[in-house]
N, C-alpha and C positions, 0 to 999 in steps of 0.2 A: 488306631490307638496304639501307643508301646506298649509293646509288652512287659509284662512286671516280672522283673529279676527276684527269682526264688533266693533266700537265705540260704549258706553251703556255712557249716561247722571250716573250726580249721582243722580238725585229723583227717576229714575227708577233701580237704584241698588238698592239703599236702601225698593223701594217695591219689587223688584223683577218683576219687572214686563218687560213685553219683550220691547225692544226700536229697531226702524227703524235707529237709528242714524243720524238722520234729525238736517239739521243746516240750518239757526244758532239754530231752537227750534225742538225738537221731534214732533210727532204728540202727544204723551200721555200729553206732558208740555203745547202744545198751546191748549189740550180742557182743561185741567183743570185750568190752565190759571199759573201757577207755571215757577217760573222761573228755565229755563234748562242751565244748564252746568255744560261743559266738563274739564275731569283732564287731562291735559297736559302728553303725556307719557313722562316717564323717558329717557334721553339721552343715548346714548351707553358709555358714559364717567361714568355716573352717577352710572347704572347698574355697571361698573366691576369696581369705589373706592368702592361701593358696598359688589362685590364678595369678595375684598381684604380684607375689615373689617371683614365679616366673617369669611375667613380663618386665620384672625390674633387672633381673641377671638379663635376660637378655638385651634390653636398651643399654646394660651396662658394656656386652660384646658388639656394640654399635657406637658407643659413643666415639667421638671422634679424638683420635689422640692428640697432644698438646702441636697446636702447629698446624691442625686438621680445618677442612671446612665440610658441612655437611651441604650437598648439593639437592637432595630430595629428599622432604622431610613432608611427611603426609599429616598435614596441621588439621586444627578444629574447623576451620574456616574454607578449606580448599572450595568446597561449590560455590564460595563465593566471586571468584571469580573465573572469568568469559575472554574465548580466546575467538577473535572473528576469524575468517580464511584467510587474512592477511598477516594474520600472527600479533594484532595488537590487542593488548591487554586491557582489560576496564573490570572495571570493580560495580559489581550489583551483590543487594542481599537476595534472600531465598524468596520474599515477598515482591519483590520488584516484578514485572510482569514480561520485561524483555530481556529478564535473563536466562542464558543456557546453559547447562554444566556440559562440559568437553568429555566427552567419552576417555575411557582408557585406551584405547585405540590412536583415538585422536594426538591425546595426551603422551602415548609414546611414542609417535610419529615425530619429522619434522615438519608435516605439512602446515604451510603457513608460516614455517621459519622466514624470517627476512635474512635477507643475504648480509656478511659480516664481513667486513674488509681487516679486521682486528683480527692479527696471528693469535689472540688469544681464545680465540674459537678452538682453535687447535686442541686443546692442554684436555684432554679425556679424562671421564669418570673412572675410578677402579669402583668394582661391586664387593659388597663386605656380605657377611652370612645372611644377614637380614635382606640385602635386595637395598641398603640404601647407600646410595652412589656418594662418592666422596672422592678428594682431591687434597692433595699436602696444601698447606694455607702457605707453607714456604715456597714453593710451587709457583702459586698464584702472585705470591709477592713478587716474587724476583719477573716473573713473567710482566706483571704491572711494570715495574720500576724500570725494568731494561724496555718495555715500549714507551712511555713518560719518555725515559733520555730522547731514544731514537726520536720520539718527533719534535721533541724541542728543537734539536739540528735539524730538522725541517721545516721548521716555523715559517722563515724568512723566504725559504722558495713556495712555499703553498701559497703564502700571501702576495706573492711576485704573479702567481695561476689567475689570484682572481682579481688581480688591480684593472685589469680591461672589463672584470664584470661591475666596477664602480667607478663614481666619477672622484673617487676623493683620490688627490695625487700620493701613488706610493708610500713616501717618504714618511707624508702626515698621518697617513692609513698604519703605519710600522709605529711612529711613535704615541699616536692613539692607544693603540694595543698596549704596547708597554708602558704607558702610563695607566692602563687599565690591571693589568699584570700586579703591577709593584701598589697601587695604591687605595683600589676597589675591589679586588679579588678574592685579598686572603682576608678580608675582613668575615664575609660569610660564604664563599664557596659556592655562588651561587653557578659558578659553570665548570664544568670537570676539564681542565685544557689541555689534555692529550689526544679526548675524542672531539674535541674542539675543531682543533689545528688539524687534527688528519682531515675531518670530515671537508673542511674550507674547499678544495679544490670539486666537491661533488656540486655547488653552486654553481659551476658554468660547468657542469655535466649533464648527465642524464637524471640525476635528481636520484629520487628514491631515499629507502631510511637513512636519517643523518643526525646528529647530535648538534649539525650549525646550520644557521637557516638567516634568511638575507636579513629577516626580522631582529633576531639576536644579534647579527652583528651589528646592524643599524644603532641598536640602543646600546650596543657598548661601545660602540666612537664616541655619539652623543655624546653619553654619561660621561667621558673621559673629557671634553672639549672642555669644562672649566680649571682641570690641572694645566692645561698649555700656558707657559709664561709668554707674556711678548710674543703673540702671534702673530700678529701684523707685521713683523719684522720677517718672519721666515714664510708669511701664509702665499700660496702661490692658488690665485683664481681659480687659474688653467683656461683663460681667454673669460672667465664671467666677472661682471659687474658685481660682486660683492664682498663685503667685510666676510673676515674671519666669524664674525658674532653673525652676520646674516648666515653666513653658510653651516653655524652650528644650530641655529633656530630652523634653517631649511633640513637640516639631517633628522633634529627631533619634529619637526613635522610627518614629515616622511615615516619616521617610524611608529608614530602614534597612529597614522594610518594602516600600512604594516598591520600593527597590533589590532586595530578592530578589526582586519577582513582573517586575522590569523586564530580572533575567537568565535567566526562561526562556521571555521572548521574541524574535525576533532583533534581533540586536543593530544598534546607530545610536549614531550621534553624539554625541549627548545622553546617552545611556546610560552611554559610553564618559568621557565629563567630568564626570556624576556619580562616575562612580565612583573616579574620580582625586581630585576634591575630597574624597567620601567617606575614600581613603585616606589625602589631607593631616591630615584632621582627627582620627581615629582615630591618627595619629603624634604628633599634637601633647596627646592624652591617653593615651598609653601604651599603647594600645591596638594591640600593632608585631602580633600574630598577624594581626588583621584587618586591618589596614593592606596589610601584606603581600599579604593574601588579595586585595584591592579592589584592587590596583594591578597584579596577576596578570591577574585579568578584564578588566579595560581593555587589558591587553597582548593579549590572545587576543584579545578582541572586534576590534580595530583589525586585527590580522594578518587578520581570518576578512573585515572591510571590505574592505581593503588598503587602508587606510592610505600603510601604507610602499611601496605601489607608486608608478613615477613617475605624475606628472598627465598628461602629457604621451601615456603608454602607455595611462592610462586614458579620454584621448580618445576613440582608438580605436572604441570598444564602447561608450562612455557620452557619446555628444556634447552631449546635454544639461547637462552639466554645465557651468555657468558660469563667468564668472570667480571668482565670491565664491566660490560650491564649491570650487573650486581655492581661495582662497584658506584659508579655514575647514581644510579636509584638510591643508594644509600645516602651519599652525600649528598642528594638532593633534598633526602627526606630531612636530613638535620638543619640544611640552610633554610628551610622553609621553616622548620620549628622553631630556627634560633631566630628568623627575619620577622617571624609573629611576636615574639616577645619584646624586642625591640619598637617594632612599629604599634605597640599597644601600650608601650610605656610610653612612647612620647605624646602620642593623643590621651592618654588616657583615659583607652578602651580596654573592654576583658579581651583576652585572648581567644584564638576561634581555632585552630591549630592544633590540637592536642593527643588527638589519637596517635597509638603507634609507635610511643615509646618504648614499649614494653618487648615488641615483636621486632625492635629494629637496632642493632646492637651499634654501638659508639665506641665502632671500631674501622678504620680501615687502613685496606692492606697497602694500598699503594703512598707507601712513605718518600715519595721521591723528594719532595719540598721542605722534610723534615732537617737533610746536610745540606742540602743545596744553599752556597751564597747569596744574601739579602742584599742588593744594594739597593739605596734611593735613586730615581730617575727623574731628573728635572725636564727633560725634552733636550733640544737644543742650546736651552741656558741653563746654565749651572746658580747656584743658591752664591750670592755673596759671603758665605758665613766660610771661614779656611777650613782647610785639609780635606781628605778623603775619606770616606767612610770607611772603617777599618770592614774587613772582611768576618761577616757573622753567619751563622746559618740560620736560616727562614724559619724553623721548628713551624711552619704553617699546621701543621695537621697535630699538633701535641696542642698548641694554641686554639685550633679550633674547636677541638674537644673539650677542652676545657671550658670553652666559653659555653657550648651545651649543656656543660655540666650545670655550668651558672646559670642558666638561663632556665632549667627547672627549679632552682630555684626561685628567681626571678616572676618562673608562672605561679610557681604558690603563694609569694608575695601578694602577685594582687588579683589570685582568686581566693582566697582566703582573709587577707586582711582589707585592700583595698576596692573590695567588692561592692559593689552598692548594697545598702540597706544591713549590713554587718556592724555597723557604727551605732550603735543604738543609746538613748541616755538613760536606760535602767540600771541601776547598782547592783550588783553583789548576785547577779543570776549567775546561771550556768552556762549563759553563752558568755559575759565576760571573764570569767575563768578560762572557756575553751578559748577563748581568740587570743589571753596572756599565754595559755599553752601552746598556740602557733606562735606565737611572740619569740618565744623560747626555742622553739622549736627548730625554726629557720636560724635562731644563734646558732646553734648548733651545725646545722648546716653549712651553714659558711664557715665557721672556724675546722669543718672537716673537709672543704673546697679548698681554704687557705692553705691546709699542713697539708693536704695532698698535691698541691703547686707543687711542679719540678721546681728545681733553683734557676734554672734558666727562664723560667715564665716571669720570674717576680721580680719586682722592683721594691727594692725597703726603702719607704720614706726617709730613713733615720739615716741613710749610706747611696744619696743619690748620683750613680753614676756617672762619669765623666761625659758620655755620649751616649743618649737614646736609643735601647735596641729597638728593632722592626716596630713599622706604627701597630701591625696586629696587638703585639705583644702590649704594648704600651697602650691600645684602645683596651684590653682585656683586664690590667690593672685599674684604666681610670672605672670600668664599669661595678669591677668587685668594691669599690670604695664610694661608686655612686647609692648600690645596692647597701650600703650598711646605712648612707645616709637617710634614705627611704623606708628604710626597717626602721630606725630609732626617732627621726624625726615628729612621728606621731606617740611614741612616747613622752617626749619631752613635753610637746605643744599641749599634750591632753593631760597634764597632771597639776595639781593644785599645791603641790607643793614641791618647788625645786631642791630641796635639801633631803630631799630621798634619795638612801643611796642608790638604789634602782635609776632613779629618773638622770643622778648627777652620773653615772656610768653611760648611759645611753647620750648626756650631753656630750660628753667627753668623748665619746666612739666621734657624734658626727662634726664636733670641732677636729678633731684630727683627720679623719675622715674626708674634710674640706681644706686643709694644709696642705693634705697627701694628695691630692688632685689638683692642687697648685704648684705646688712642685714639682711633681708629675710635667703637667703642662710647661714649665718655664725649661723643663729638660728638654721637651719635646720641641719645643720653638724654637729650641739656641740649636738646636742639632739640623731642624728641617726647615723653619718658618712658619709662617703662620696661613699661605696659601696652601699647607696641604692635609689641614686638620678636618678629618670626616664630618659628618652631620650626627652621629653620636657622640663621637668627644665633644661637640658642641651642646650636646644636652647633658654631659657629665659638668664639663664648664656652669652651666646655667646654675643645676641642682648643686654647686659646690657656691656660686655665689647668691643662692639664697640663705643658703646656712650663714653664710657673711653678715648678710643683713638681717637675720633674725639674732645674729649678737649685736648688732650695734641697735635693737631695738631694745635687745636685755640693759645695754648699756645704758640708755637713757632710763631706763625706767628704775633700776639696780642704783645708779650714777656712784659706782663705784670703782668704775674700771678708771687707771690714771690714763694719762694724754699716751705714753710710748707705746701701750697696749692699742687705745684708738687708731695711732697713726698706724699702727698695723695690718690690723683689720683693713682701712681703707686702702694700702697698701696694696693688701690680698685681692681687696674688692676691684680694684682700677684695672690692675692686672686682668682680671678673669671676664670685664666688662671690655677692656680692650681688645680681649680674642674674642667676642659673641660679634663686637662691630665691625671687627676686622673682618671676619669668615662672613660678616650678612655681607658683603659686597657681591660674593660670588654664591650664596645661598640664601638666599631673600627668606627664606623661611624663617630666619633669626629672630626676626625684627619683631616678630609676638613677643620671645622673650629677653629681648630688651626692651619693650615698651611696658611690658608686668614688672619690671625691675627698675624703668624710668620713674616711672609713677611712684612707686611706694619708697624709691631714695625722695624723690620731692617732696612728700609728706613727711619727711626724716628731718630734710635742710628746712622746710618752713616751719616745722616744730621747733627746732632750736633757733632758726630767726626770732620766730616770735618769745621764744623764753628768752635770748638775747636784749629783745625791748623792753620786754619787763623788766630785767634787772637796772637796765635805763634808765626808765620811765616809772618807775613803781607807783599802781594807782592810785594810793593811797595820796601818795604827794600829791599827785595830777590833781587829784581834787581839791584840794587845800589852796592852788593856784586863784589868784585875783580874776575876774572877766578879763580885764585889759591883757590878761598874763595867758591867757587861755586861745589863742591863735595859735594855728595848727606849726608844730615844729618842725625846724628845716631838714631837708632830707639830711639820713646819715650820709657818713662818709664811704667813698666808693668800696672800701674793705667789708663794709657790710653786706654787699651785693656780692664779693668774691666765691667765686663756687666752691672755695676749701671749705670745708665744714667748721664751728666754733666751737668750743664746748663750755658748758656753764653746768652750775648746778641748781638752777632756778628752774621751775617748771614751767610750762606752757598754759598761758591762759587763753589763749584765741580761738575765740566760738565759730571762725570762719574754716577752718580747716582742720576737719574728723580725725583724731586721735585713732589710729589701729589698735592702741591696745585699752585696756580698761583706765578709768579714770580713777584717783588713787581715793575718793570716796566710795567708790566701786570694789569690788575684790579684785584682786590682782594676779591672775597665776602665777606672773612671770618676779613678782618680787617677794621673797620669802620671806620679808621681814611684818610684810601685812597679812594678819590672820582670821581676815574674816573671810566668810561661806563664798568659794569659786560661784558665777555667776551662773555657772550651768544648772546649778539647785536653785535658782532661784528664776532666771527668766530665760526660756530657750526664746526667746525671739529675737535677742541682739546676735546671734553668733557669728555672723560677719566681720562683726564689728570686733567682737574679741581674739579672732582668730587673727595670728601677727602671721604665721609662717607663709611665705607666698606660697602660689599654686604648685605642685609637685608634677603637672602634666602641661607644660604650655603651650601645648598644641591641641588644647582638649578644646571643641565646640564651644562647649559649654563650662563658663567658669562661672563658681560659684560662691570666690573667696569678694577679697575688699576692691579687688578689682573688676568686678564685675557687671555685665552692660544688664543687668536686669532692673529694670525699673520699678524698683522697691525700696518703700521709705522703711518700714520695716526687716529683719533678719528672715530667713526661713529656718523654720523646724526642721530640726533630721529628718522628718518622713516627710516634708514637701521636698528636701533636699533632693533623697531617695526617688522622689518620684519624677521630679526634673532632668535628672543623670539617666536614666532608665539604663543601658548596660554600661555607661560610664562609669569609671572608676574615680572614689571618691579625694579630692585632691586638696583635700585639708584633713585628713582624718586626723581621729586624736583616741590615743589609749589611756582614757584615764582608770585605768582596773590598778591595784594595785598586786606587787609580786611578793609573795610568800610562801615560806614554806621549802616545800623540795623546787618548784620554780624558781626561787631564788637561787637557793643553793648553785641550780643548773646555769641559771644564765652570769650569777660571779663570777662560775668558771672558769666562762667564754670569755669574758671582760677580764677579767685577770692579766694577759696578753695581752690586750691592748694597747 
């Protein structure tokens, strides 16, 4: 038991002299006649703000100064992860039953280090008063950047090392790569290319740790084999019986095999960005089950690494790890975050990705790609279009970031708004308040993504450039202006009245919004072509030509817009439908959305066909007709059948082909001038039917708008919807809440700028 500290007066501390603790006076205080007393102890509150102050001055003589990186950082989570004898890394909770926390011993050892051919091994901790190791972040950079140069200059003889480890000749193996370099790469970063390149020549060595593995390579020839222009012209067999297109289906063969025997071993780095590439590539031919599948694995694999633990916590237990390790792990952890966001927007799935934001900073050091020259690379042929590209700098890693930055936003999009069963049709609760306060909310965000754009990121619709900077840069634009159409889009669709000014601000974002990504595109095509547009500008393309034709459904239904306006629109429209058919040549995935886009212009041309007869033919007369006068009349003239579109202002009467939007006895959203009760109050079973905007996901399973294969004579209710979608995301939503109040206020703001 402690012993209990007797109470001591202060006159007898300060003599020293012994005190009985007598109260209210000592014995020593009442002979000498002095006055006694006692200091009050300190409270238990008092004591630990106390402890806090202290340990706050001191993290404050630890923090790292501007330019600093902190190398061991003893986090909340460290037992979570497990270092085997071999020195690789995985991630278990405290519950898991095969995990082991690493001694300190262990953990300050190198035992289990893997050997590092990276001079950045070299660059040693200095110790600061606390014991925690630290490094100049200037240091680290320069040391990054001057290895980045050095092995770019060795690109060409590493890969010269392993041309006898493959059967693909040289030549095509070099321009593979750098068609891979300049047109897949900077898109998401999905392979770090300095420990790339160096590691190549450990292939036809003795093996061991490597950051390239025969798998990875395999899937980035593949994946590069449909930029090759006119391969048959330069394609050399090497003594075998097949095409170019046989020998790029033989490559992805090979690597899809590769890839199963390379997941049921434990998993690595390499593994983990195959199989990420592998899922880019399977999206970009349609291939979304497998996609899906390959983009799963990379997720698990990276969580079972930890990934998404901090670097910082994984010092700790794995000191060996370098800077470039750190650097590599990082950029890994953001391409996989920013490759879920995308491959969930085009299926129109939730996200599964998400941890690890918070512990993983959206920064890195190695700025090599940021001055370095961007040039286009056609292979062997050059683009018909004149001149040379003038000389820009790549900004790859200011571009990257940014696009993370958007791409959180992008996850709150649709776990928050586009989430299944958030769509609900009660009025005036407090879940639709809070889903208009997310509404609002992501305004905001974006217009503080926008004004934080460097000047060299952006592109202004209103001042479009003479020549297209780098396609990153220019995928990065169409996606910010896909992302507002997606946000506003279900404003519009869901409100009963278009002359709000709320609902005409949110019209007006995604009309512009879909200009600016036409523009965008026609920049992009006069400068590169049209064989070198990714599989996402191909779903900004889609989402800009829906908003197309949900105005020429307003058109007809409004019949107010004149003819120079029409011819417009269709203008916009042919254009953005000419890039979806062009790219499905080399991307069969297309062809869903242009088949969602065929369909519902056909239901557009036979509407005005048929209100074209009418104005003809008016029934009224038909009937008034003699028997003898009443033989079927001869076919129109072949102008009638011309697939230019007409325009009339006579409505549609024909029972044979389903109206998308309401029937003008019907209430009408989309025409302000009819003021009776939105249909949603009155019968949720048709809502198929009344929903005009096409699907917002055309790669989703499961569609559940007008174009959809469910075999239902009736609409479904929100909640069969909800229950249909199960983690799909919902691809018609509609916000019909209304905005008031300080919400307003906030989102004018944003619109303002516009």
């Amino acid at each position: 038991m402690a012993r209990r500290q007797k109470l001591v007066c202060n006159a007898c501390r300060q003599r020293k002299s012994r005190c009985d603790g007598g109260t209210p006076s000592c014995s020593n205080c009442t002979a000498t006649g002095r006055q006694c007393h006692y200091d009050k102890a300190p409270s238990l509150a008092y004591v630990r703000a106390l402890q806090e102050r202290i340990q706050m001055l001191e993290s404050r003589q630890t923090v790292p100064k501007e330019g600093s990186v902190p190398l061991n950082f003893a986090g909340q989570d460290e037992e979570s992860i497990s270092v085997d004898a071999r020195g690789d890394l995985s991630y278990h909770n405290l519950t898991s039953a095969i995990h082991e926390t690493p001694s300190e011993k262990e953990s300050a050892s190198t035992i289990g280090a893997p050997p590092s051919s990276s001079s950045l091994s070299a660059i040693t901790a200095t110790a600061t008063p606390s014991g925690t190791e630290q490094v100049n972040g200037a240091e680290i950079r320069r040391a990054l950047v001057a290895h980045a140069t050095a092995q770019r200059q060795q690109e060409n003889q590493h890969l010269d090392l392993i041309a006898t480890h493959t059967d693909i000749p040289p030549p095509l193996a070099r321009t593979l790569l750098e068609l891979y370099w300049c047109w897949l790469h900077t898109s998401f970063l999905f392979v770090y290319r300095p420990t790339f390149t160096r590691d190549m020549p450990l292939l036809v060595g003795q093996g061991g740790r490597s950051y390239c593995s025969d798998t990875l390579l395999k899937v980035v020839y593949a994946h590069s084999c449909r930029f090759v222009r006119d391969p048959e012209s330069t394609w050399d067999p090497l003594g075998r019986d097949e095409t170019f297109q046989q020998f790029a289906d033989r490559l992805m063969s090979e690597a899809q095999v590769a890839l199963a025997m390379e997941t049921i071993n434990p998993p690595s780095i390499p593994t983990i960005q195959a199989l990420l590439q592998q899922s880019a590539r399977d999206m970009a031919y349609g291939r979304s089950s497998q996609a899906w599948l390959y983009s799963g694995m990379a997720f698990r694999m990276a969580i079972d690494l930890g990934i998404h633990v901090s670097t910082e916590r994984l010092q700790r237990y794995a000191r060996w790890l370098s800077p470039e390790d750190i650097e590599v792990r990082k950029r890994l952890f953001w391409s996989l975050y920013a490759w879920d966001k995308h491959i969930s927007l085009y299926l129109g799935r939730m996200p599964n990705f998400l941890a690890g934001t918070d512990s993983i900073p959206l920064e890195f050091l190695d700025d090599y790609t940021e001055t370095e020259p961007w040039q286009p690379f056609y292979g062997s042929e050059r683009l018909d279009n004149p001149g040379d590209y003038p000389p820009t700098p790549g900004y790859v890693v200011s571009c990257f970031t940014a696009l993370c930055k958007l791409c959180k936003t992008l996850s709150r999009l649709m776990l928050e708004l586009y989430s299944p069963g958030t769509n609900k049709p009660k009025r005036e609760s407090a879940q639709d308040f809070s889903k208009m306060a997310v509404f609002v909310a992501i305004n905001e965000e974006l217009q503080v993504w926008q004004t934080g754009l460097p000047p060299f990121l952006k592109i202004d619709p209103q001042n479009i450039p003479a020549v297209s900077p780098p396609h990153h840069i220019t995928s990065l634009n169409l996606m910010y202006h896909t992302t507002l159409i997606l946000l506003h889009r279900p404003h519009v669709a869901g409100q009963r009245d278009l002359n709000a000014p709320a609902v005409q601000r949110s019209w007006k974002i995604c009309k512009t919004a879909m200009r600016a990504i036409h523009d965008i595109l026609q920049l992009y095509v006069g400068t590169f072509g049209f064989s070198h547009i990714t599989y996402m500008n191909s779903y900004c393309t889609y989402t800009a030509a829906t908003t197309a034709v949900y105005q020429l459904e307003i058109d007809d239904e409004q019949q107010k817009t004149i003819g120079p306006t029409r011819n417009s629109i269709w203008t916009e429209l042919k254009f953005l439908l000419d890039i979806l058919q062009r790219t499905a040549v080399s991307m069969t995935g297309l062809n869903r959305s242009i088949d969602i886009i065929r369909s519902r212009l056909k239901k557009i041309l036979d509407r005005r066909a048929a209100s074209q007869l009418q104005s003809l033919f008016p029934p009224h007369l038909s009937s008034e007709r003699m028997p003898s006068q009443s033989s079927q009349p001869p076919s129109p003239p072949s102008y009638f059948q011309s697939p230019e579109p007409t325009f009339s202002d006579a409505r549609p009467t024909s029972s044979t082909t389903p109206s998308l939007l309401p029937r003008q006895s019907q209430p009408n959203p989309l025409n302000p001038g009819l003021q009776n009760e939105n249909p949603l109050t009155q019968d949720n079973t048709n809502l198929e039917a009344w929903a005009s905007w096409l699907p917002a996901f055309p790669g989703q399973d499961v569609s559940l708008g007008t174009e959809s294969l469910f075999d239902c004579e009736a609409g479904l209710s929100p909640d069969t919807r909800c229950a249909l979608m199960g983690s799909n995301l919902d691809p018609h939503l509609s916000l019909d809440y209304p905005l008031t109040g300080e919400a307003m206020d906030e989102y004018s703001r944003f619109t303002e700028g516009l």
